[in-house]
C-alpha positions as CSV (number, residue, x, y, z in Angstrom):
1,X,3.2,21.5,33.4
2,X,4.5,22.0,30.0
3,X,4.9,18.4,27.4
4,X,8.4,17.6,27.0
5,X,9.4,18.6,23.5
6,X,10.1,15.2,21.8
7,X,13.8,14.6,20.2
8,X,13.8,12.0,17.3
9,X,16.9,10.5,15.4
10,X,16.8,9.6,11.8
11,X,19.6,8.4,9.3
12,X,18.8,8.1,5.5
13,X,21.3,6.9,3.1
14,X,20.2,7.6,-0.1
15,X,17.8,10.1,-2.0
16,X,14.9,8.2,-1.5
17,X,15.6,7.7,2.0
18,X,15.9,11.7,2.0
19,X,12.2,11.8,0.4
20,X,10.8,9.5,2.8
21,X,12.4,10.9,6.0
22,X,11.1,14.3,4.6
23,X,7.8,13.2,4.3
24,X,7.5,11.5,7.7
25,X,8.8,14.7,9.7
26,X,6.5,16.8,7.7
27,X,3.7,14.3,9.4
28,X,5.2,14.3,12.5
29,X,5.2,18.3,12.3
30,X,1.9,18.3,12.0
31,X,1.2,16.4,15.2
32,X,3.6,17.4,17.7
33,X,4.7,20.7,16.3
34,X,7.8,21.4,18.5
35,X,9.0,18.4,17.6
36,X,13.4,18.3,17.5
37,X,15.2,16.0,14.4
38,X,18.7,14.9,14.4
39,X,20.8,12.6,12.8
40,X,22.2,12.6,9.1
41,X,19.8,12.8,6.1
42,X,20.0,14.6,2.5
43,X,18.4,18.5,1.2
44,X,15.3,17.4,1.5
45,X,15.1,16.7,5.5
46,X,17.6,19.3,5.9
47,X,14.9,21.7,4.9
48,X,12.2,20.5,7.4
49,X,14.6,21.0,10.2
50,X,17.1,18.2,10.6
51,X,20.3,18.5,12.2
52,X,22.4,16.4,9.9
53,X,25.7,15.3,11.7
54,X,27.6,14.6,8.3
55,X,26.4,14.8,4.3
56,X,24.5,11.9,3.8
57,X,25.9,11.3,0.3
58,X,29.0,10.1,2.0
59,X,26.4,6.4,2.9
60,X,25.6,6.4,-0.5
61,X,27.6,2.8,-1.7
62,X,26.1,0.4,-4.0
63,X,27.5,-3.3,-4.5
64,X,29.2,-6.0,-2.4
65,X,32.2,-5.3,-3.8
66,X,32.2,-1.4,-4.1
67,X,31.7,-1.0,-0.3
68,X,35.0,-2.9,0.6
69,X,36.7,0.6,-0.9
70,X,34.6,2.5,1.8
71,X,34.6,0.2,4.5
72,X,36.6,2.3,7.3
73,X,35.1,5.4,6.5
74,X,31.8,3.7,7.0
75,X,32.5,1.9,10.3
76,X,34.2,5.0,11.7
77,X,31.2,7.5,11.2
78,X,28.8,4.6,12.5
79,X,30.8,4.4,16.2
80,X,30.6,8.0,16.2
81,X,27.5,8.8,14.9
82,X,26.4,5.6,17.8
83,X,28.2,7.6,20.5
84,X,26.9,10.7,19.3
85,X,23.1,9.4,19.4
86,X,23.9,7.8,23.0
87,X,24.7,10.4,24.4
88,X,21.8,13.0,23.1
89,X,19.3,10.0,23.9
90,X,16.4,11.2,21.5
91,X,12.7,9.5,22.3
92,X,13.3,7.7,18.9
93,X,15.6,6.4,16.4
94,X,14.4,6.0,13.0
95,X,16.4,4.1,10.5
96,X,15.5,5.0,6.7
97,X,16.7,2.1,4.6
98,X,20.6,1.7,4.3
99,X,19.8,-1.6,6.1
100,X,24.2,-2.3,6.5
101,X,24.1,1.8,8.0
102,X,21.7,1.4,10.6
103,X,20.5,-1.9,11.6
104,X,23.7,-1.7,13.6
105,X,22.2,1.3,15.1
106,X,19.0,0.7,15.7
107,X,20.0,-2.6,17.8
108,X,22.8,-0.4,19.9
109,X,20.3,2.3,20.6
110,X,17.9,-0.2,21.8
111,X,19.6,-2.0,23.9
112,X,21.1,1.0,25.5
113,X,16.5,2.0,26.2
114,X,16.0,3.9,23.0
115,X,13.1,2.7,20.9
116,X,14.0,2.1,17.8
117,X,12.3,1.9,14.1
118,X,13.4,0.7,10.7
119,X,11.2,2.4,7.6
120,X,11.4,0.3,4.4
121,X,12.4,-3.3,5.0
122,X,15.7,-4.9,3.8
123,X,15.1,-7.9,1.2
124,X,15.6,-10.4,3.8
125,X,12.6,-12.0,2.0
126,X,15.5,-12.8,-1.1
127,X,18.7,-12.7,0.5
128,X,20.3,-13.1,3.9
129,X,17.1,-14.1,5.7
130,X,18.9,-14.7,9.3
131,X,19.0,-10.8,9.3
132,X,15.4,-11.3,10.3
133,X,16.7,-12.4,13.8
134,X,18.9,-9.4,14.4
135,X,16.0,-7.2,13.1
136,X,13.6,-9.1,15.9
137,X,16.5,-8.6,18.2
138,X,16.9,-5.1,17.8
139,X,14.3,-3.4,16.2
140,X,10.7,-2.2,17.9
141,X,8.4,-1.6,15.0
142,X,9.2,-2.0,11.3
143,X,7.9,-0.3,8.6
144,X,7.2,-1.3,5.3
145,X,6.4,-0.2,1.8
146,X,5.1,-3.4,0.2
147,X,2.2,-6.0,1.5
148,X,4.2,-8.8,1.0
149,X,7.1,-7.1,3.3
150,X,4.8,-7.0,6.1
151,X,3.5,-10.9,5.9
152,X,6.7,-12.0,6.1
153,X,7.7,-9.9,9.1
154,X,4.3,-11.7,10.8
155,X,5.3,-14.7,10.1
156,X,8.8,-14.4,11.9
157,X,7.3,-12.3,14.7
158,X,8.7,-9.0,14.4
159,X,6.7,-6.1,15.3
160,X,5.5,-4.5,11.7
161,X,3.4,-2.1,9.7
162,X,2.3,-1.2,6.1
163,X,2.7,2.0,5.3
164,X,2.2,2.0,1.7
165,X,4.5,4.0,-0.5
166,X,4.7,7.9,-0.8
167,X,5.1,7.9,-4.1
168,X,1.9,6.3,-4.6
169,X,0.2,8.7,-3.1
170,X,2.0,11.6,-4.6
171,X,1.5,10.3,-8.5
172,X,-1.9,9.9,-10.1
173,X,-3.9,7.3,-10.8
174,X,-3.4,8.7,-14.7
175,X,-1.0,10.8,-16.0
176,X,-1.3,13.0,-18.9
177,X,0.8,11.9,-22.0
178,X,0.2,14.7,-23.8
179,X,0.3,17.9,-21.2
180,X,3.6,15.9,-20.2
181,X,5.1,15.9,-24.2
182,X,4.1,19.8,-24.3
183,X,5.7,20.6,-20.8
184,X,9.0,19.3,-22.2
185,X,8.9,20.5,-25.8
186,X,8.5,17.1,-27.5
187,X,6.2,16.1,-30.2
188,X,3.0,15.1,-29.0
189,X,2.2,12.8,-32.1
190,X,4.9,9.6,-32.2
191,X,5.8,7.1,-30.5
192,X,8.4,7.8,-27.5
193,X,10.6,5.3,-25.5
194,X,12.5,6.4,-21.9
195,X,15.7,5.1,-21.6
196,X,16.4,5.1,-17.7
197,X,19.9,3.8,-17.4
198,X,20.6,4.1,-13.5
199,X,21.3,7.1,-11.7
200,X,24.9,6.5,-10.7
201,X,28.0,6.6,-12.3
202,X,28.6,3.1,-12.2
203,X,25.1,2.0,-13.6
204,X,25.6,4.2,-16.4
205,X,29.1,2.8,-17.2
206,X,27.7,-0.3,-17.6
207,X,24.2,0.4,-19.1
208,X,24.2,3.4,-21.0
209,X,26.5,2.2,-24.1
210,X,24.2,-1.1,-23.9
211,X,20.5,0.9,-23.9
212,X,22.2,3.1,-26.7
213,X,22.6,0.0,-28.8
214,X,19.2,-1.0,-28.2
215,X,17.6,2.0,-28.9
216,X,19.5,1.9,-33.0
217,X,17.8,-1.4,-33.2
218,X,14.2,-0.1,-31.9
219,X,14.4,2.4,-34.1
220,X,15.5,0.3,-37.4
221,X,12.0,-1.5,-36.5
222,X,10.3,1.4,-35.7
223,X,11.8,4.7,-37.9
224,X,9.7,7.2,-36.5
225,X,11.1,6.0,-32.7
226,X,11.9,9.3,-30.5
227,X,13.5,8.7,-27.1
228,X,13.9,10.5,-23.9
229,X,16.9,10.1,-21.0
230,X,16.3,11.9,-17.9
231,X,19.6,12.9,-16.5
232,X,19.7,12.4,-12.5
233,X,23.4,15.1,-12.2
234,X,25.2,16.6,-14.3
235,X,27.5,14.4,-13.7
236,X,25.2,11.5,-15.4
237,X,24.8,14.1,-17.7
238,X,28.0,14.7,-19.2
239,X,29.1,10.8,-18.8
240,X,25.8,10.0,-20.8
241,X,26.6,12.8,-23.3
242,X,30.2,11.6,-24.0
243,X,28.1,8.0,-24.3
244,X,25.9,9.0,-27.3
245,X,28.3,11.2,-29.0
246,X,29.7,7.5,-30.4
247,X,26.0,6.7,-31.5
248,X,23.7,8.6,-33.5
249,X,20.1,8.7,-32.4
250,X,17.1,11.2,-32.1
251,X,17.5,11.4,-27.8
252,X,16.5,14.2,-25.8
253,X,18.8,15.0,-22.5
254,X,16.7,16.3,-19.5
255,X,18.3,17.8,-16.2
256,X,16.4,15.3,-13.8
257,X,12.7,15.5,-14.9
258,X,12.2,11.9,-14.7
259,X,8.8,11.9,-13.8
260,X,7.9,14.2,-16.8
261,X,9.8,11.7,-18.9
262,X,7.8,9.0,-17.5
263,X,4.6,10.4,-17.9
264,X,5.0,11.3,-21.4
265,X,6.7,8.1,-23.1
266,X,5.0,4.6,-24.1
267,X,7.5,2.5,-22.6
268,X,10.4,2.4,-21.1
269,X,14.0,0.6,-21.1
270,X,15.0,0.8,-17.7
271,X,17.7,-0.4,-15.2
272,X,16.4,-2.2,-12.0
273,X,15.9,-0.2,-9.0
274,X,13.6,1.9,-7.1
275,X,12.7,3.9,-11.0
276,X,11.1,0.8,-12.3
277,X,8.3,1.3,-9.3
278,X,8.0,5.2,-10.3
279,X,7.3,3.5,-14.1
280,X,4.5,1.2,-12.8
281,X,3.1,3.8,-11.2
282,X,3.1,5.8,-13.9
283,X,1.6,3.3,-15.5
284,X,4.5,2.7,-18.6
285,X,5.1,-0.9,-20.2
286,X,8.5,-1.6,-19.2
287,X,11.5,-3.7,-19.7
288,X,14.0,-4.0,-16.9
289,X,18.0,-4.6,-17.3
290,X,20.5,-4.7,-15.4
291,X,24.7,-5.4,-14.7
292,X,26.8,-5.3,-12.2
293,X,29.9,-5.7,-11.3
294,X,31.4,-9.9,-12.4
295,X,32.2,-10.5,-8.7
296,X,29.2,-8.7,-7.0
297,X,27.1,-10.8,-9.6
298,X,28.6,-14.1,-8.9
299,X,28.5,-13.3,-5.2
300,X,24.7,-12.5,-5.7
301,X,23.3,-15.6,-7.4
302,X,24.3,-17.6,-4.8
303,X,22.6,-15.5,-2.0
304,X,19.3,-14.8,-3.6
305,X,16.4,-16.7,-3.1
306,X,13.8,-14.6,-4.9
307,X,12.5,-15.2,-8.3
308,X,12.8,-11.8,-9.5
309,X,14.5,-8.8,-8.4
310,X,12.5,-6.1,-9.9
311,X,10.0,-4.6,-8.1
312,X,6.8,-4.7,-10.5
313,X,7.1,-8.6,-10.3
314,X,7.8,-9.1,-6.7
315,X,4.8,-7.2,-5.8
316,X,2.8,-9.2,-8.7
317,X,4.2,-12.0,-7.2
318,X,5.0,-13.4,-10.7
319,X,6.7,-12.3,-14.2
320,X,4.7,-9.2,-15.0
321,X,7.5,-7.5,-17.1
322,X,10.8,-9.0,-18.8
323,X,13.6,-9.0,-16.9
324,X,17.0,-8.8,-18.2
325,X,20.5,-9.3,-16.0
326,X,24.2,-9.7,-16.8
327,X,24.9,-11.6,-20.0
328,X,21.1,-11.9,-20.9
329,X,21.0,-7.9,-21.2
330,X,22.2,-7.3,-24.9
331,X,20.7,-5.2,-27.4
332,X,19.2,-7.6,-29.3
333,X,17.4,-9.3,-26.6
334,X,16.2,-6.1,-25.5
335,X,14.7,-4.5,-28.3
336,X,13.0,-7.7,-29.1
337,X,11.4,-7.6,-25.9
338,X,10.0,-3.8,-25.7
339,X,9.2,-3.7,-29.2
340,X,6.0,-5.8,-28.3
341,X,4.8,-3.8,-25.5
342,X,4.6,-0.8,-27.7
343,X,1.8,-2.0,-29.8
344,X,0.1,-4.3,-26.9
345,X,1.0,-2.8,-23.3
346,X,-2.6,-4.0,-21.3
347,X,-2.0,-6.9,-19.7
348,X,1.6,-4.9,-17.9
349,X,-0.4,-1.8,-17.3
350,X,-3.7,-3.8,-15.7
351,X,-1.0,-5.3,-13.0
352,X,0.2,-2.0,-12.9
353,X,-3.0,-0.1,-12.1
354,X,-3.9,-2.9,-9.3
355,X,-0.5,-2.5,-7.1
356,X,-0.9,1.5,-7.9
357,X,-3.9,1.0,-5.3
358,X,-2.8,-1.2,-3.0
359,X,0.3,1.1,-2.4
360,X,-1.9,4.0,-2.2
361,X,-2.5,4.3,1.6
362,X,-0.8,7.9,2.4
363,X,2.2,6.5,3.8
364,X,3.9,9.2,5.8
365,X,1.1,9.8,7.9
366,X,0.4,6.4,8.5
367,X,4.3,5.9,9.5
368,X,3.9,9.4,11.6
369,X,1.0,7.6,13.4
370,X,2.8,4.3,13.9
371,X,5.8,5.9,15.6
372,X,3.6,8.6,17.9
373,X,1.6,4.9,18.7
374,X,5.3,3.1,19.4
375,X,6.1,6.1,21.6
376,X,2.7,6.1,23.5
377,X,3.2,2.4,24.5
């Protein structure tokens, strides 16, 4: 009698949701070949075969405040997208990040029988911690991308594993400076600085004019300063260009390319968020800023309960690289702080080099295994 061909639900929210789901159905591919994917997800998992229910670029909100404007739109494709998943009653739902998408989901689905996963944990370790509950509640297996992630979720007694991170796996353990410089047409001699001022509109708005300041007063300290800005659109693109045509300075635009950029510079200026990992893998001294929105800020402070909210020093587990919010970000304070690293970037890069290997642990087949194992039982 012929296997059941299994059906398995996944929502991303975001584009590195899309990379991660893409990765995981490659690995589950690979194991059950026949294997069905619906749900909603980006290009990426479009191309290995999802069924994507709407564009997943209409969950992409950022901010407490920002969502309010979204709010019915969101809710309303969430009860659909519920009954939709109810009804086709797939062997597995699989919620990628978006943690306000598709906890919801998850605990519906598994109420109604459907096992039900979450990959890369929500930062109930800083804020909102009673989500834990509803995660225990609703959720059979979590997946995460950090150690510390998965110690937490032991000590409260949800069901967890570390994965590691994909893009640990995917980017060396040393990157070539120099074939990077050549593959982009920049000098290979000279120092070099990446500014990485968000990918969205709003991050840009609020960082790009203040990491163009900073970068005149680098380069009044340091005259021979180049610097490269990896555009994520070109949407980011022409906002960033209408940005720096009211500053002079020796800046090279890239379409995307931010891994290039990364691997080529000495350091980088760069706004908090899932590119300051992608710089600590690549091994670049760093110094992270960030704004956001006066209310969402205020909001913020009072919920978080985590000393940092970069990623390189919450997996050090202590103040491996400056970090710079709100009114503290200003070009002064900035410059002063990367300026240092150029010359004496070891003790960053050491930390660095250590979480590169702990992270390393090809993730998507070790979260293909965990869900095929969760499916088993």
């Amino acid at each position: 009698m012929a296997t059941p061909v299994r059906c398995i639900a996944l929502v991303a929210g975001e584009a590195s949701g899309d990379i991660l789901g893409a990765g995981l159905m490659r690995a589950l591919k690979a194991r059950e070949p026949g294997v069905r994917f619906i749900g909603v997800g980006g290009p990426l998992m479009e191309a290995e075969g999802l069924r994507s229910y709407f564009p997943m670029e209409r969950l992409a909100v950022m901010g407490l405040v920002e969502v309010l404007g979204r709010l019915r739109e969101l809710l309303g494709r969430r009860k659909l997208l519920i009954e939709t998943l109810l009804e086709a009653r797939p062997d597995v739902f699989i919620g990628i990040d978006a943690p306000d998408f598709t906890l919801a989901i998850e605990a519906r689905l598994h109420n109604a029988g459907i096992k039900a996963v979450h990959y890369v944990s929500p930062s109930v370790w800083a804020w909102r911690q009673k989500r834990v509950l509803k995660i225990r509640e609703g959720c059979d297996l979590m997946l995460t991308l950090f150690p510390f992630e998965a110690r937490f979720y032991e000590e409260q007694g949800v069901p967890v594993r570390f994965v590691g991170h994909s893009l640990a796996d995917q980017i060396p353990l040393q990157a070539d400076r120099e074939q990077a410089r050549r593959a982009l047409g920049l000098a290979v001699e000279g120092p070099l600085v990446a500014l990485m001022p968000g990918s969205r509109g709003g991050e840009v708005r609020r960082l790009g004019g203040l990491f163009f300041e900073t970068a005149k007063r680098l380069l009044q300290a340091r005259p021979g300063l180049h610097f490269v800005l990896p555009c994520a659109s070109p949407e980011r693109r022409s906002q960033l260009e209408a940005l720096l045509a009211e500053h002079s300075l020796p800046v090279t635009l890239l379409d995307g390319q931010s891994h290039q950029a990364l691997a080529a510079c000495d350091a980088v200026l760069i706004a908090s968020g899932t590119a300051t990992l992608e710089a600590l893998l690549y091994k670049r001294p760093m110094v992270v800023a960030y704004r956001l929105a006066p209310l969402t800020w205020w909001m913020l402070k009072r919920m978080v309960k985590s000393p940092y909210v970069s990623l390189p020093n919450l997996l050090a587990q202590r103040k491996l690289v400056p970090e710079l919010l709100q009114d503290a970000a200003t070009p002064e304070t900035l410059a002063a702080n990367l300026l240092p690293l150029l010359d004496n970037p070891a003790e960053q890069t050491a930390g660095f080099d250590a979480i590169h290997r702990t992270l390393r642990q090809d993730a998507s087949n070790q979260a293909a295994d965990a869900v095929l194992q969760l499916l088993a039982r």
